[in-house]
C-alpha positions as CSV (number, residue, x, y, z in Angstrom):
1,X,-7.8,27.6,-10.1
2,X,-9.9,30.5,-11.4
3,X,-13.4,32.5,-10.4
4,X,-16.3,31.6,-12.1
5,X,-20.2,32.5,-12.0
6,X,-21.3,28.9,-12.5
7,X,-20.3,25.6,-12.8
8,X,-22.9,23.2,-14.9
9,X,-22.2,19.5,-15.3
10,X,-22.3,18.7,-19.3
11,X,-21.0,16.1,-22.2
12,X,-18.8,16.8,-25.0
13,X,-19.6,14.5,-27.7
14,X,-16.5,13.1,-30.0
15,X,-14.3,13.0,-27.4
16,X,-12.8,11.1,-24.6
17,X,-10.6,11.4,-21.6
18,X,-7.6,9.3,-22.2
19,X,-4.5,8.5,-20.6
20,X,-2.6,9.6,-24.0
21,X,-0.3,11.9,-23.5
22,X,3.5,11.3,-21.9
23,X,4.2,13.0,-18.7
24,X,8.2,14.2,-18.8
25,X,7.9,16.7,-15.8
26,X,5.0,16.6,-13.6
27,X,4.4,12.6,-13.5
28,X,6.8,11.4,-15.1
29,X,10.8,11.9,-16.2
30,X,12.6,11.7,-19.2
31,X,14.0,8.3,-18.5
32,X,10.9,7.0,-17.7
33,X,7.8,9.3,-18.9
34,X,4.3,9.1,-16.7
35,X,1.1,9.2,-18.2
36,X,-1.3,12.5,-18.7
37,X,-5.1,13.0,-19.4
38,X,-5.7,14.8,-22.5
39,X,-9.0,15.0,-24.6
40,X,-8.8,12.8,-27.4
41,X,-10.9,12.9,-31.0
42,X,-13.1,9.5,-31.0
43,X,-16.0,10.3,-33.2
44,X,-17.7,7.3,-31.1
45,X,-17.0,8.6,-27.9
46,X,-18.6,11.2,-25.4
47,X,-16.7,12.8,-22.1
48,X,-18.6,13.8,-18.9
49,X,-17.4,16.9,-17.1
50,X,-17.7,20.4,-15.6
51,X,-18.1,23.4,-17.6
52,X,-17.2,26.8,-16.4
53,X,-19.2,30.2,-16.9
54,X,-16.2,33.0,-16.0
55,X,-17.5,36.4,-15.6
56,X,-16.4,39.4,-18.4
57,X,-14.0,41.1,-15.4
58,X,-11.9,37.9,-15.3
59,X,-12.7,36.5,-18.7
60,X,-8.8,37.8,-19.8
61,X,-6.8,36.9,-17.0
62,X,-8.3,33.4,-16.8
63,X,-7.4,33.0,-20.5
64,X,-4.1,33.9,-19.7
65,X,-3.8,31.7,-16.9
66,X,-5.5,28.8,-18.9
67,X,-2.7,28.9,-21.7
68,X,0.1,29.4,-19.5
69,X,-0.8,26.1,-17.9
70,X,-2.3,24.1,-20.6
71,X,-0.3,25.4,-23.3
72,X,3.3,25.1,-21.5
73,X,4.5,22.3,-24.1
74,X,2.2,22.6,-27.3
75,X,0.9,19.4,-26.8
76,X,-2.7,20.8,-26.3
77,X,-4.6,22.4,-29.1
78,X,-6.7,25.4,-28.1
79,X,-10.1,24.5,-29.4
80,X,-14.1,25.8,-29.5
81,X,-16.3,22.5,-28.7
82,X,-19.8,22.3,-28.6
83,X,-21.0,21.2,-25.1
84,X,-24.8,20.2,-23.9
85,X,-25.0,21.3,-20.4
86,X,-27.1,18.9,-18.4
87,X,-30.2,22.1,-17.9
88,X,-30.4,22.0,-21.2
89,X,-28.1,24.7,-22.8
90,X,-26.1,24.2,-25.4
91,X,-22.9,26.5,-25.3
92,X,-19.6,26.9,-27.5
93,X,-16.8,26.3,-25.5
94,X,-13.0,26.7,-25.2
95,X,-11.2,23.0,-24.2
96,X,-7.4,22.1,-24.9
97,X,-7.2,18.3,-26.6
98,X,-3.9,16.4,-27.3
99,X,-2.4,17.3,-30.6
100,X,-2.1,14.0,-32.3
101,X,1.1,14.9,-34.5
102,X,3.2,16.0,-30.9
103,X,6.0,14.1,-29.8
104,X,4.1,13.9,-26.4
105,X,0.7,11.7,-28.4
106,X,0.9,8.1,-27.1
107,X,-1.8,6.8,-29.9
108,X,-4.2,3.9,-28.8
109,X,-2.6,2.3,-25.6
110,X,-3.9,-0.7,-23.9
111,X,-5.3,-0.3,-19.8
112,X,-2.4,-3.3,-19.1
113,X,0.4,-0.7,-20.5
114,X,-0.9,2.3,-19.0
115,X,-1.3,0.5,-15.9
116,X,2.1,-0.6,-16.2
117,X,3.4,3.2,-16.6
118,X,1.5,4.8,-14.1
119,X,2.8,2.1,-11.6
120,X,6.0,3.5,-11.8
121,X,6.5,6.7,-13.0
122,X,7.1,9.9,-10.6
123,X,7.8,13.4,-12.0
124,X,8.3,16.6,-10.0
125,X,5.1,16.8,-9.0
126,X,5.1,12.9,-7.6
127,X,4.0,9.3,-8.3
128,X,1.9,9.2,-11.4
129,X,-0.5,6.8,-9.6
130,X,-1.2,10.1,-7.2
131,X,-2.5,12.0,-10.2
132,X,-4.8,8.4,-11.4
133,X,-6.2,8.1,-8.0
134,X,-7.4,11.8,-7.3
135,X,-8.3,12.0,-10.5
136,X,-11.0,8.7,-10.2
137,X,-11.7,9.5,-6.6
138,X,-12.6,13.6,-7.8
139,X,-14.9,12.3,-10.3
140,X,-16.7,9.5,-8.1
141,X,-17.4,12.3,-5.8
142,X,-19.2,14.2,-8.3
143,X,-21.1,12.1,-9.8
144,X,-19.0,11.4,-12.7
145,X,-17.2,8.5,-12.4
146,X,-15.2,6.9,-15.1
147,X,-15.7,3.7,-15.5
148,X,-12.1,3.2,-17.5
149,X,-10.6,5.4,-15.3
150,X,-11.6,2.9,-11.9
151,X,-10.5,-0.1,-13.5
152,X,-7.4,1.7,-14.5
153,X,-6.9,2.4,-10.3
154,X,-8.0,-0.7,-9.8
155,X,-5.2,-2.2,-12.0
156,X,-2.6,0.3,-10.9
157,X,-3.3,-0.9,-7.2
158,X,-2.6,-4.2,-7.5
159,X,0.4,-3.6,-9.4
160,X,1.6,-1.4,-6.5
161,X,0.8,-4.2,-3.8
């Protein structure tokens, strides 16, 4: 959603990509809240993604754009991470993780429970299971696929059957 000069495959170390954060809006309601991928601390873990290089003309108006979207509920925390780049740099980063104390923080939830929620929930922005499946299917395509995150499809599909 934003021009950048490159785009480098890389891991962030003490994190991981978790389906911990309630969805009350976009993929889920209210009455019956979706499920959200935030970054979550996990000293053991490490999370495979994209890292972005914007230029110094858009630098401001992406940050802009970055906290109006990610920062909409205070759920995320703003934060500088450490990433190695997979040619070798090493770069200081901005990433938005869950805050832990917010309402919105699910804590440790089994696959069987999230699979349960993202069966069912739809928000404004539709079925939670949408947002699971591209999600899986976008990172298989790039070489990045989530082990977790398949099964989870995998589980949510079968429910859905």
């Amino acid at each position: 959603g934003f021009e950048f000069l490159e785009r480098v495959p890389a891991t962030l170390e003490g994190y991981a990509r978790s389906f911990c954060m309630w969805s009350i809006h976009h993929r889920g309601s209210p009455e019956a809240p979706g499920l959200v991928l935030a970054l979550d601390a996990d000293q053991r873990a490490t999370c495979r993604g994209l890292a972005f290089h914007v230029g110094p003309d858009v630098a401001d108006a992406t940050l802009v754009a970055l906290r109006e979207r990610e920062l909409v509920s205070s759920a995320y925390v703003e934060t500088r991470v450490d990433l190695q780049l997979d040619d070798g740099r090493r770069v200081n980063s901005l990433a938005y993780v869950v805050d832990r104390v917010h309402e919105q923080y699910t804590g440790e939830m089994s696959l069987e429970r999230q699979a349960e929620v993202i069966a069912q929930a739809v928000g404004g922005r539709g079925p939670n299971c949408e947002y699971l499946f591209n999600t899986a299917l976008h990172l298989a395509e790039i070489g990045m696929e989530d082990r977790e995150l398949s099964e989870l499809a995998e589980m949510v599909r079968r429910r859905r059957a």
